[in-house]
C-alpha positions as semicolon CSV with decimal commas, in nm:
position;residue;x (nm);y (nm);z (nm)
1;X;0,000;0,000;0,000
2;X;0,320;0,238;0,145
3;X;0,483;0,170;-0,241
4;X;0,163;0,229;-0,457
5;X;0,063;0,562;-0,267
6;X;0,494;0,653;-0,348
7;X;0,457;0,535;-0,705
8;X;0,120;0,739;-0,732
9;X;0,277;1,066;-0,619
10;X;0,583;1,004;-0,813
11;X;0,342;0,958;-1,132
12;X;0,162;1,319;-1,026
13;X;0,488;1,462;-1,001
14;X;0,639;1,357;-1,317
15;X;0,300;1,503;-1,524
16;X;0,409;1,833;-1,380
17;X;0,753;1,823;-1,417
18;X;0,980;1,904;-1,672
19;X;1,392;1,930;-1,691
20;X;1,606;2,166;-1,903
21;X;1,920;2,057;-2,006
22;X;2,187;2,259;-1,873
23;X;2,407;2,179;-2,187
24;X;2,193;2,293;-2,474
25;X;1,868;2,442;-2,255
26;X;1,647;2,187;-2,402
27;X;1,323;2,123;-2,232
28;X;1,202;1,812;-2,201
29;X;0,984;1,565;-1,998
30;X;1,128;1,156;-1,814
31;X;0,906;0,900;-1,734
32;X;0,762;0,790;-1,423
33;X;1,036;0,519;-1,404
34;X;1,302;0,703;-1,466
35;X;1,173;1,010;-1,226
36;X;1,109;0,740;-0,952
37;X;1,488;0,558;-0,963
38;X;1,720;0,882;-1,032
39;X;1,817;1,076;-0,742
40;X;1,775;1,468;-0,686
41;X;2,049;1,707;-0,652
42;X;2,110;2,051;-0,547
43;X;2,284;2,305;-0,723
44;X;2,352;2,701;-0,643
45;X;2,300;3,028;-0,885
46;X;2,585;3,271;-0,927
47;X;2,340;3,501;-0,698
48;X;2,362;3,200;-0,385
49;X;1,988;3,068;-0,437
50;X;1,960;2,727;-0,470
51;X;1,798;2,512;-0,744
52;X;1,660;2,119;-0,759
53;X;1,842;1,898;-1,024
54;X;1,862;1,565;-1,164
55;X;2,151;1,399;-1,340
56;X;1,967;1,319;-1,677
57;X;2,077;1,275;-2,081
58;X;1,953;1,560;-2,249
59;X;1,758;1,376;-2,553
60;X;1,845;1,652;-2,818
61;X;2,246;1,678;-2,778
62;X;2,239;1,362;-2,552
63;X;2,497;1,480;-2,271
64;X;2,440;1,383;-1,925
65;X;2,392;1,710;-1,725
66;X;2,251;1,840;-1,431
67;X;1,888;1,905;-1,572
68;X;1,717;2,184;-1,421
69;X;1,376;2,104;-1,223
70;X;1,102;2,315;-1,403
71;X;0,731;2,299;-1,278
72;X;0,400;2,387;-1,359
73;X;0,418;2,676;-1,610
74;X;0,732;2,615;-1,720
75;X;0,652;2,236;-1,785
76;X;0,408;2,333;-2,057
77;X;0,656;2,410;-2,285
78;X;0,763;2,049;-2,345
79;X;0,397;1,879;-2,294
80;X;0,268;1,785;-2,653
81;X;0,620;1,668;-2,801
82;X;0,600;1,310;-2,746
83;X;0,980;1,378;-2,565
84;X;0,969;1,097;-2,256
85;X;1,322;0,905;-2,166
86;X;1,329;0,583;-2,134
């Protein structure tokens, strides 16, 4: 019950999520499995705020980066473009 109610809030997450690559600044979107078994980061702006990360390959130049966390909003850029890793 504990691990459905994780995956289900992982799932929620991931609709509402999207990453830009810190390489090329690509937006894209991951799938559930892949948002579930990477790990989070934390990385600082020049201006010391603090940003949430995850080490992902970018699928346009296909680098492995720290990709930006984007939500809400900023996730509708990459909805609609069929973009999920696998």
């Amino acid at each position: 019950m504990v691990l459905l109610s994780l995956w289900l809030y992982v799932r929620l997450v991931t609709q509402r999520t999207a990453y830009k690559c810190a390489s090329c600044g690509n937006v894209f979107q991951v799938s559930t499995v892949v948002n579930f078994f990477t790990t989070s980061s934390m990385g600082k702006n020049p201006d010391g705020t603090y940003f949430s990360a995850k080490k992902l390959t970018c699928p346009k130049c296909g680098k492995v980066t720290k990709a930006r966390v984007l939500k809400r909003a900023d996730a509708r850029a990459a909805r609609g473009s069929g973009r999920l890793l696998k």
